[in-house]
N, C-alpha and C positions, 0 to 999 in steps of 0.2 A: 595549549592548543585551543583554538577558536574554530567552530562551526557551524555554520548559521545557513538554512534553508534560500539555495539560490539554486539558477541552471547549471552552476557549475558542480553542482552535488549530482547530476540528474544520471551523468555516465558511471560514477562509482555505484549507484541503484541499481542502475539496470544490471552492471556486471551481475552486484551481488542477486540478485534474483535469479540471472542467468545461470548462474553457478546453484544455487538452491534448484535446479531443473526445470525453471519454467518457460515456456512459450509463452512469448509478450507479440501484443497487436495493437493496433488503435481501430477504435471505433470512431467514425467523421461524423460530424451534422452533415444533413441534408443536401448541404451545396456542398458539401465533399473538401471545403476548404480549411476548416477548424478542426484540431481534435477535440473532442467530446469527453473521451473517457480510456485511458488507459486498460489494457485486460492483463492479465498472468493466468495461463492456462498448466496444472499437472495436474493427470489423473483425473478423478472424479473432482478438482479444485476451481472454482474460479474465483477469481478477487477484481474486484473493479477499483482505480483511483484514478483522479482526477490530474496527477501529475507520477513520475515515477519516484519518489517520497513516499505520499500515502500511500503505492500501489505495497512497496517494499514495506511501510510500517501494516498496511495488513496483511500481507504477506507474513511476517512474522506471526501478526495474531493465529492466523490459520495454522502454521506449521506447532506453533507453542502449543495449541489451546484445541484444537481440528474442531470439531460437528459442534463439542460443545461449549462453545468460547461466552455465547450469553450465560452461558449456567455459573462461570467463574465469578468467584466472590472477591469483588474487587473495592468491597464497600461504596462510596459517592465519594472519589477522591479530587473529582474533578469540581464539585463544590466547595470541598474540604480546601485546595490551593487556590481557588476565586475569592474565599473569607478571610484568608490570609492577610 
């Protein structure tokens, strides 16, 4: 299997977010014609992303990791796979 970040991911997102219980919106720029910023709303939750991808991959951070997700020791992995 192959899968690779496109619009055609963006409905299987949303379900699964939808199913994790959350209330999605969008927020517009100013002239009302762009979306700006994706939301997911549960509970005391909010998560912002830019497309429904990052909304759903922070969505997971939140559910894995809740209040305190900075605290998690994840070493510097993402420099760790750029020296690669």
């Amino acid at each position: 299997m192959k899968l690779a970040e496109a619009m055609n991911t963006y409905n299987p997102a949303l379900l699964e977010i939808k199913r994790r219980g959350y209330e999605i919106s969008l927020e517009l720029t100013e002239d009302g014609l762009t979306i700006s910023t994706w939301k997911a709303m549960r509970n005391n939750i909010e998560v912002f992303g830019f497309n429904p991808l990052s909304l759903l991959g922070l969505i997971v951070i939140a559910d894995q990791y809740g209040e305190n997700w900075r605290q998690v020791d994840t070493g510097n992995l993402y420099d760790e796979i750029l020296e690669q």
